[in-house]
N, C-alpha and C positions, 0 to 999 in steps of 0.2 A: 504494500500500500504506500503511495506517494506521500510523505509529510506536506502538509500547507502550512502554512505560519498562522497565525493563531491572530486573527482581526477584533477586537475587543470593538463593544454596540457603539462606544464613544466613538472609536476611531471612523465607526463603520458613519456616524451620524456628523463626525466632522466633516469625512468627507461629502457626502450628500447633502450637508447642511453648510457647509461653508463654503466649496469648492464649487458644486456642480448650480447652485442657485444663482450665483453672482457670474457662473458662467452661461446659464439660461437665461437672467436678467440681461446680459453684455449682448448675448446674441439676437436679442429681440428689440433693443434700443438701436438707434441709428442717430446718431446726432447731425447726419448730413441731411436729416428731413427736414432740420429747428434752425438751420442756418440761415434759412430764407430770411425767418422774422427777425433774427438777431441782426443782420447786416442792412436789414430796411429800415428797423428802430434805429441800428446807428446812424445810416445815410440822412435820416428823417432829422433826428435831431443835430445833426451838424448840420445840413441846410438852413434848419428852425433856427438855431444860433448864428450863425451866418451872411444868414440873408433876410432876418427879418423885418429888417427895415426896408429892404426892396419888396417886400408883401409877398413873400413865402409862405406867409402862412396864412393869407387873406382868403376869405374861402371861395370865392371866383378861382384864384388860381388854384384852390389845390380840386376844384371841381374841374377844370379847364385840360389839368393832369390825366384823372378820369375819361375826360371826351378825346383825347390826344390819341392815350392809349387804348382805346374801344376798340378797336380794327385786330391788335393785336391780342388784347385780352380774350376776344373770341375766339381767333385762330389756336389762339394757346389750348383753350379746352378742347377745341378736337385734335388738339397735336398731343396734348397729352394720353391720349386714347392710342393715339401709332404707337407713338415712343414705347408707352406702355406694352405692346405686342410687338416689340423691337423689329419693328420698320421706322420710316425714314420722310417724310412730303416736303422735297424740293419746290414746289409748284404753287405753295399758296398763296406766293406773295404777288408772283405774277398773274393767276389766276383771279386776285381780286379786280387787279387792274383789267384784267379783261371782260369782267363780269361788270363793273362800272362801266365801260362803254357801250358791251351790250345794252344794257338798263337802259342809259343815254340814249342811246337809238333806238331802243324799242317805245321806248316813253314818246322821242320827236315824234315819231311816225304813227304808231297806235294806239299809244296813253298810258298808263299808269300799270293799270291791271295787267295786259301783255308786257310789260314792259319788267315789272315783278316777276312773272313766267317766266322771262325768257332771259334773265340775267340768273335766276334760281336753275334754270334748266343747263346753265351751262357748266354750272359745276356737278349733276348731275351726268351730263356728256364727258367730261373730264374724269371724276370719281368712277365713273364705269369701266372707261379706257384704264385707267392706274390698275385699279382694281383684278380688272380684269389679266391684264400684261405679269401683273406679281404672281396669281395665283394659279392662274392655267400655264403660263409662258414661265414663270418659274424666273425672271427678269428681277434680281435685287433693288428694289426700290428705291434705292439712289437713285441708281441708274435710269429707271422708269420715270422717276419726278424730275429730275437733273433734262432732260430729255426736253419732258413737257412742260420744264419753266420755260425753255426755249421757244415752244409751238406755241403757248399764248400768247408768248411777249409778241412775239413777231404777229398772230393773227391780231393781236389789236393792235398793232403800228400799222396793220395792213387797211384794215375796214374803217381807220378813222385816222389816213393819212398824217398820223401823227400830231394831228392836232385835239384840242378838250372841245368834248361835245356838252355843251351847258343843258343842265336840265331847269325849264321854267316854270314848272309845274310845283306849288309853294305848300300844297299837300303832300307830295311824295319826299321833300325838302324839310319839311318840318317832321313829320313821322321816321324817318331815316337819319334825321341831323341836327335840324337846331331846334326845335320847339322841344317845348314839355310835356309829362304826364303827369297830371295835376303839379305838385311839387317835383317831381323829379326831372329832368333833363332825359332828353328819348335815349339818349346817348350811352348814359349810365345805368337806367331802366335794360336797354340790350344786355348790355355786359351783365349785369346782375342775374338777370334770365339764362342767360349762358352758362355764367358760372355757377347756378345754383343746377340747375339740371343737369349739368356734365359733371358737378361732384354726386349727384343723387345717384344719378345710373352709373358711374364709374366704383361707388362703395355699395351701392344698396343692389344690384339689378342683378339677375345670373349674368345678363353680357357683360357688365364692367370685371365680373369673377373671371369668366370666361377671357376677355380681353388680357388682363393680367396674367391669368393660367397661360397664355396659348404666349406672349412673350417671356414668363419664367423659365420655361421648359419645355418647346413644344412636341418632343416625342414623349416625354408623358402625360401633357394636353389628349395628343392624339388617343392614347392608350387609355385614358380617363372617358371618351368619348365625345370631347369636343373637336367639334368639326374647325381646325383650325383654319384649314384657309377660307372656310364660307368668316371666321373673325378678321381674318385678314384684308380681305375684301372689303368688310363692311369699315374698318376703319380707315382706309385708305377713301372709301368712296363719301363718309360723312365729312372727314376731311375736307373734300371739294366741296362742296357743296357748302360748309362752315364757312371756306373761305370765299364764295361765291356771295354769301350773304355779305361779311366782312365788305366786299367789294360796292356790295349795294348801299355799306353803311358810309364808304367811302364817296359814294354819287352824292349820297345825302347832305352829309356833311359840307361838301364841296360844291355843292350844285353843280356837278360835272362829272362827266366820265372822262377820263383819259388813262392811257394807257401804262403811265408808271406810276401813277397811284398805286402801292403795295411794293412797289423797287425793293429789294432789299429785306422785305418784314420777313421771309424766313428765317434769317439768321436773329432777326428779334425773337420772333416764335418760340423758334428754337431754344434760344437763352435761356427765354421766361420758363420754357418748359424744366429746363434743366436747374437751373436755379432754384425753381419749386419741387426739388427731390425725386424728383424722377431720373431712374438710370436711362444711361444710353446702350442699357442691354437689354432693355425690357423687365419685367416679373414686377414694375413696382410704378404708381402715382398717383398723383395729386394735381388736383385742379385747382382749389383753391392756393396752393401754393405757388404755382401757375399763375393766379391771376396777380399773385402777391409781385413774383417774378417779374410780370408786366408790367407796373404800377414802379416798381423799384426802377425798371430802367426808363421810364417818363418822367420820373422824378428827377432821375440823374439828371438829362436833358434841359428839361426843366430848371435844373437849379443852374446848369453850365451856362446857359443865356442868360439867367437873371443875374448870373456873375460876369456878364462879359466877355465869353471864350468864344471864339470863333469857330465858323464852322469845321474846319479842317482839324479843332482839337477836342471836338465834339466827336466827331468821329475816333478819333485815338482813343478816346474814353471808352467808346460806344464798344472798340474790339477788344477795349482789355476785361471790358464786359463781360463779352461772349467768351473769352479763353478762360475770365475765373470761372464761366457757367461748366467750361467743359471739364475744367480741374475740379471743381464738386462732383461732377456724374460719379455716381456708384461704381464699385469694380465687383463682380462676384467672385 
């Protein structure tokens, strides 16, 4: 018979009781989730301190913050949904700009009602293509949205020779951009909507489960019984269509469509997503940290012009933005 060494209940409860709990506890905390709030309280109050006398903290401007970053605060709850299933959407930034001109011209020429349709429909037509190309074609979604950033931008340089197609119509203008609902501004009314329904169904719905499951692991997604690429699809395809609307919130705003409305907003997206604790491997997010994300980089913006920085150092801010967002992404 083998001798064992002799484990006395102490030994046996310190281990279990001191060792393995605080390493249960370690494993289940993330402090990369808490960073969002921590570095927005600090940005907030060094601005607050700062620039108070240039009216930083006046609530025009910190509402103004709010309506700035709406375009992006939307796009961020469906990007948090990709990310989440570790894919990728190149395309939302141009894609809004392209859904604004549609809008533009559909409104010129039809009115309001088609004009809704047929800027909603194009990210529809987009979302299907993505979707479709990822899941059947088996095309890495970089690659696929990388692609059709390029096919928007160019089709609305194309149908609106590069020029802003004004929308005069002061209903679709107000509902989309500058009027209110009762007290609230339509602006932040959007985004509130957004961000409250993309954190319900992303924690509360079996898809946001499913979503998460199908970028944690998706061969034991598959073996679990989720149909991962009918998830894939669909978040690739709500994607467009988020940023379809984004675009339409873009016309509103602007009274215009034109075609680089959205320039550049996937690398903000992006940020916000990652910044709000979300890995860039998928199994994990948040939407409201996401919108937190958003808000944090309009602010930055925000506080850089009411200090005086030019634009060119606006932007050097802007990337060291997006590199600290990448340097928080999770590693598993």
């Amino acid at each position: 018979m083998t001798d064992r060494p002799a484990v006395s209940p102490m030994s046996s409860r310190s281990v279990d009781g001191i060792v393995s709990l605080p390493s249960r506890l370690g494993s289940r905390f993330d402090w990369r989730q808490y960073v969002i709030y921590v570095v927005f309280g600090t940005i907030f109050v060094f601005f607050a301190a700062t620039l108070h006398s240039d009216g930083f903290l006046n609530s025009n401007n910190l509402l103004n913050i709010i309506r700035q970053t709406a375009t992006i605060s939307v796009m961020a709850t469906a990007m948090t949904f990709v990310i989440g299933a570790a894919e990728i959407d190149l395309s939302v930034g141009a894609l809004a700009g392209l859904s604004s001109c549609v809008t533009a011209l559909a409104i010129e020429h039809w009115g309001v009602a088609p004009g809704i349709l047929a800027g909603l429909g194009i990210g529809v037509l987009v979302g299907t293509i993505n979707g479709s190309l990822v899941t059947l074609l088996r095309i890495p979604s970089f690659l696929v949205t990388l692609g059709m950033l390029g096919i928007t931008q160019g089709v609305a340089m194309w149908i609106t020779a590069e020029a802003a197609v004004p929308i005069l119509d002061n209903g679709y203008n107000n509902v989309f951009g500058g009027a209110n609902f009762g007290p609230v501004p339509s602006l932040v009314f959007w985004t509130g909507l957004f961000v409250v329904v993309g954190a319900f169904v992303l924690r509360k719905t079996t898809f946001g489960r499913k979503t998460l499951a199908t970028g944690g692991n998706r061969i034991a997604a598959d073996y679990s019984g989720i149909n991962t690429a009918r998830i894939k699809f669909m978040v690739l395809f709500i994607s467009s269509v988020v940023a379809a609307f984004a675009g339409m919130l873009y016309a509103g705003r602007l009274a215009s469509g034109r075609f680089d409305w959205g320039t550049g907003d996937e690398l903000s997206v992006i940020a916000a997503v990652i910044l709000g604790g979300t890995s860039l491997f998928g199994g994990n997010g948040s939407v409201i940290g996401a919108f937190f994300g958003s808000i944090m980089i309009g602010m930055i913006n925000n506080g850089l012009i009411l200090g005086g920085l030019g634009v060119d150092q606006q932007e050097v801010v802007r990337g060291a933005v997006i590199v600290f967002a990448v340097a928080l992404g999770r590693r598993k």
